[in-house]
C-alpha positions in Angstrom: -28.8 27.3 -25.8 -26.7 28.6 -23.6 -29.1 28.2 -20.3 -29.4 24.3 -21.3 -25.4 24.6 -21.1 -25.9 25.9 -17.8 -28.2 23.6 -16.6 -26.1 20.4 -18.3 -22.9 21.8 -16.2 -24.5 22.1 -12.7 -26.0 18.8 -13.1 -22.7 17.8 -13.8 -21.1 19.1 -11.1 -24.0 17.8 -8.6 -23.2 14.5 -10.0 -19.5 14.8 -9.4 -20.0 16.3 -5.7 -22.0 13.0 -4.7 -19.3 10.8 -6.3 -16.7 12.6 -4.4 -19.3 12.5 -0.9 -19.9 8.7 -2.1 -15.9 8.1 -2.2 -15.1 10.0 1.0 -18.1 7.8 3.0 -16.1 4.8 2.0 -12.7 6.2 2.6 -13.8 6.9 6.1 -16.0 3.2 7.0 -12.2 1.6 5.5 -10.0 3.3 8.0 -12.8 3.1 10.6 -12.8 -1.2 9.5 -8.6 -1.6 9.7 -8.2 0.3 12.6 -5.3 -1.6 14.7 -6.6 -3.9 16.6 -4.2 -2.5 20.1 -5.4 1.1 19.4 -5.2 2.5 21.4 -2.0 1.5 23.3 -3.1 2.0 26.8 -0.8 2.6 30.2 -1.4 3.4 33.5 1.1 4.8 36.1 0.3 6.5 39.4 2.1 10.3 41.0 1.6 10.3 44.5 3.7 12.0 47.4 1.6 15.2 47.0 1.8 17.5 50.2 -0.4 17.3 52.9 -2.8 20.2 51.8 -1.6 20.6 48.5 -2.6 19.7 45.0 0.5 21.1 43.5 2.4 19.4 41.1 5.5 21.6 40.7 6.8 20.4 43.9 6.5 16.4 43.7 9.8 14.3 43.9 11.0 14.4 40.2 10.3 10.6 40.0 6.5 11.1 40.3 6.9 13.9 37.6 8.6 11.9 35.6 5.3 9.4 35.3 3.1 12.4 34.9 5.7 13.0 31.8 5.1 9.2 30.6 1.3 9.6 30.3 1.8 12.4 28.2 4.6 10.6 25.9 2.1 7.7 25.6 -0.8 10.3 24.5 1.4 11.6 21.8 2.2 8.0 20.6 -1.6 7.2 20.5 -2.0 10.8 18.5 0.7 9.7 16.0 -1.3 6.5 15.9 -4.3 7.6 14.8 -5.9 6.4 18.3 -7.0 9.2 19.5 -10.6 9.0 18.8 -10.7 5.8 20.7 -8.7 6.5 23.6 -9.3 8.2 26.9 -7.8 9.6 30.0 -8.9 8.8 33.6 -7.1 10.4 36.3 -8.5 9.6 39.9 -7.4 12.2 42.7 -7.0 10.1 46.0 -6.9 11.9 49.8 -5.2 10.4 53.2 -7.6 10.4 55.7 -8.1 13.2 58.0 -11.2 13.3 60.3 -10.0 16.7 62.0 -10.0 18.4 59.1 -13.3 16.9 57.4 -15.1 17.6 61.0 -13.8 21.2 60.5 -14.6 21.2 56.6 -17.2 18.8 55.6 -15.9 17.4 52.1 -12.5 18.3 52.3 -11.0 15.1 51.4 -13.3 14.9 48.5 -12.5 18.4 47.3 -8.7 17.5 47.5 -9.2 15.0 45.7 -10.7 16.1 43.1 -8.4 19.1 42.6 -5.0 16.7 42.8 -6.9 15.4 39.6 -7.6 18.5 38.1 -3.4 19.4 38.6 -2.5 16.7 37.1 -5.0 16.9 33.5 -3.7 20.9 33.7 0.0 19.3 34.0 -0.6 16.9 31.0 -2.2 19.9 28.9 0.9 21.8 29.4 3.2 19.4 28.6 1.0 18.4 25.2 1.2 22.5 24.5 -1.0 21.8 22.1 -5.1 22.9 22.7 -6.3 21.2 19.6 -5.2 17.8 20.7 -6.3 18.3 24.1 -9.6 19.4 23.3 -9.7 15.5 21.1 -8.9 13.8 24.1 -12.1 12.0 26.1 -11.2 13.3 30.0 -12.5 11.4 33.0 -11.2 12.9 35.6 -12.6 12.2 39.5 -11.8 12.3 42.9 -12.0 9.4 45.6 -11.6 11.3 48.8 -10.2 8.8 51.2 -12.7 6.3 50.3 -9.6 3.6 48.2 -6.6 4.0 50.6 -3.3 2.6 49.2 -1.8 2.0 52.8 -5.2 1.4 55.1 -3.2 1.9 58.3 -0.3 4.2 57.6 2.1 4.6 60.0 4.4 7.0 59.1 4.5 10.6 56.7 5.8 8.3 53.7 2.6 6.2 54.0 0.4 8.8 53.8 1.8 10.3 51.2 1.5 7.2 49.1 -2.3 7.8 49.6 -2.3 11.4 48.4 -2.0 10.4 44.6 -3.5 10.6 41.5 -3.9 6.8 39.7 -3.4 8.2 35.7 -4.6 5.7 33.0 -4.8 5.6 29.5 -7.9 3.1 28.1 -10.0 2.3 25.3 -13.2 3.8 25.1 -16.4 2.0 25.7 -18.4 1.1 22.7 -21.7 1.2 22.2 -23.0 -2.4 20.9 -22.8 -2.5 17.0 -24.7 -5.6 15.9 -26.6 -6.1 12.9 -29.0 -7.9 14.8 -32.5 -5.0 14.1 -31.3 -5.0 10.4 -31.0 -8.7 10.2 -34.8 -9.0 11.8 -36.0 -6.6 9.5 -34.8 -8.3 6.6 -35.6 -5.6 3.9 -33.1 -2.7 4.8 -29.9 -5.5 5.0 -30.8 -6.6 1.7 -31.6 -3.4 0.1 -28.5 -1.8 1.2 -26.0 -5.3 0.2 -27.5 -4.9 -2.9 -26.9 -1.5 -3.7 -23.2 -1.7 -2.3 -22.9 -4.3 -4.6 -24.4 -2.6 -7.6 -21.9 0.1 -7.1 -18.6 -1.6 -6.3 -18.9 -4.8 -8.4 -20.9 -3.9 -11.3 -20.1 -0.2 -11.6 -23.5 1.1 -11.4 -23.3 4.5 -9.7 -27.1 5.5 -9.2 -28.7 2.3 -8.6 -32.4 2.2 -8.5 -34.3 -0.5 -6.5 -37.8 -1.3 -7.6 -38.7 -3.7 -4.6 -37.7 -6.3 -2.5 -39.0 -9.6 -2.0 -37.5 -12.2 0.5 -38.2 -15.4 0.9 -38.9 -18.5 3.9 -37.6 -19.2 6.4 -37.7 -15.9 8.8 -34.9 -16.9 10.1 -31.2 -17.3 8.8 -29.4 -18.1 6.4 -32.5 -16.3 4.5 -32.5 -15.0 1.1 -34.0 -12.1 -0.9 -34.6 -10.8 -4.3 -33.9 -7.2 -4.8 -35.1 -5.6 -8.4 -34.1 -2.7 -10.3 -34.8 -0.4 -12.4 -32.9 -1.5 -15.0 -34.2 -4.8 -15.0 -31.6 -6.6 -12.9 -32.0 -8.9 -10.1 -29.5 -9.3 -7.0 -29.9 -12.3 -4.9 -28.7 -11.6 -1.6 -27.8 -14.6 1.0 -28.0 -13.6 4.5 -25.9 -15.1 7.3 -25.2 -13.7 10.9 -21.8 -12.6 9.8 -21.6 -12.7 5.6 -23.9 -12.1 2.8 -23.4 -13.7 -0.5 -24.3 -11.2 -2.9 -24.7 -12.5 -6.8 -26.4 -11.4 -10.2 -29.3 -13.9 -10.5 -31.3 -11.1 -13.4 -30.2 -9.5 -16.3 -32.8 -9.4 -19.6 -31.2 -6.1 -20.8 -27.1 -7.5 -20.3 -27.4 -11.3 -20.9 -23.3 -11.2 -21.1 -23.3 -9.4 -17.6 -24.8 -12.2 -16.1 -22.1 -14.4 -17.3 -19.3 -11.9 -15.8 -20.9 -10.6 -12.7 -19.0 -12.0 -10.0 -20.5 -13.9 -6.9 -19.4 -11.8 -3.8 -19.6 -12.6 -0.5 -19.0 -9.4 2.3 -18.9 -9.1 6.2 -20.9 -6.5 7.2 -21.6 -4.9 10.8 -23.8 -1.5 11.6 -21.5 1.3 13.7 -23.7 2.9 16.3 -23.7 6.1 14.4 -26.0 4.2 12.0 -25.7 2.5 8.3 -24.0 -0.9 7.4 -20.6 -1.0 6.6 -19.5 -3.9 4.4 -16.3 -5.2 3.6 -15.7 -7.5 0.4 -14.3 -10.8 1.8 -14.0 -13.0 -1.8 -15.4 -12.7 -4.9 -15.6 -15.4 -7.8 -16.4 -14.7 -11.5 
């Protein structure tokens, strides 16, 4: 008696854990989905007058600080945000030309380049003081050498030291293509998966079951399919480039659930870490 009680409370509990898993996996595709559509807020500025064979940034005029300061106020707003995940920092190190010197040491100018760079992301850490955040952040940083000169022909100290900078910029990052478009050839997994999100969300059904599905002429869309359950039940799922419409069409065991089941219709894409995400768009009892 008391080992069936056992058994009954850990399958409760493994039961409870999946809902919990099960409500945290949508939690996360609904702040993914509403992410602001400006996140992140992206800048640029540019700290130049560095010496001539220096890469410190303790000694630049305080106005080119003071942009190496902005960058970092503008990381902190992307933080408080919630951008930060889709942000990141490019800081390309630039170098006035000097032929002597390169003739002496061949890839100088790309070597202080690259460090100037390197000052400035060690600048912007110190002023974040925080290693957590920094170690979030999606770094670029590069050096040019002398190869995209601000002033081509510079003819004085002040020229040249408009071409020993460090461009700073703050940009989205690149997304890897996230369209349905394998999913929507392969006709079974789309419908499957609509199906069971609406089993859950719409009908309340928390460990759907599906038998087999069966979709129907033409190949290509608007197509529809007929996914069955264990239970009996039949979803009709409509599919379009962008929407499904997702209805009850089956019921022998609920007659009155077919009458209340709403008709549902739901974007959907597929984030390149995998899955479809949908979003309910209207539904209709």
């Amino acid at each position: 008696m008391a080992r069936d009680f056992e058994q009954q409370l850990a399958a409760d509990l493994e039961l409870e854990l999946e809902d919990a898993a099960d409500a945290l996996a949508n939690v996360s595709r609904l702040l993914e989905w509403e992410q602001p559509p400006d996140c992140p807020k992206t800048g640029n500025a540019t700290a130049s007058s560095f010496s001539r064979y220096s890469n410190s940034v303790s000694v630049l005029p305080s106005e080119e600080r003071a942009k190496i300061n902005a960058i970092a106020a503008s990381i902190v707003a992307n933080q408080r945000a919630g951008c930060l995940s889709r942000m990141r920092v490019r800081l390309i190190g630039h170098a006035d030309r000097d032929i002597a010197r390169e003739r002496r040491e061949p890839g100088f100018m790309l070597r202080i380049s690259q460090q100037r760079a390197l000052a400035v992301k060690t600048e912007l850490e110190r002023l974040l003081n925080n290693r957590a955040l920094s170690s979030q952040i999606d770094w670029e940083v590069l050096g040019a050498a002398d190869r995209q000169l601000a002033i081509a022909n510079p003819r004085s100290e002040l020229d040249r030291q408009r071409n020993r900078r460090v461009e700073m910029s703050i940009t989205a990052k690149p997304v890897a293509p996230s369209d349905c478009s394998t999913a929507q050839h392969q006709r079974i997994d789309l419908a499957r998966a609509a199906a069971l999100h609406y089993m859950r969300t719409q009908l309340g059904r928390k460990e759907p079951v599906p038998t087999g599905v069966e979709c129907f002429d033409p190949p290509t869309m608007p197509y529809v399919c007929d996914v069955r359950f264990s239970n009996s039940m039949v979803i009709e799922v409509e599919v379009r480039p962008h929407e499904l419409k997702v209805l009850l069409s089956q019921a022998n065991d609920e007659p009155d659930l077919l009458k209340r089941a709403p008709v549902c219709k739901f974007t959907y894409r597929c984030p390149p870490s995998g899955g479809i995400v949908f979003r309910e768009s209207e539904c209709a009892r």
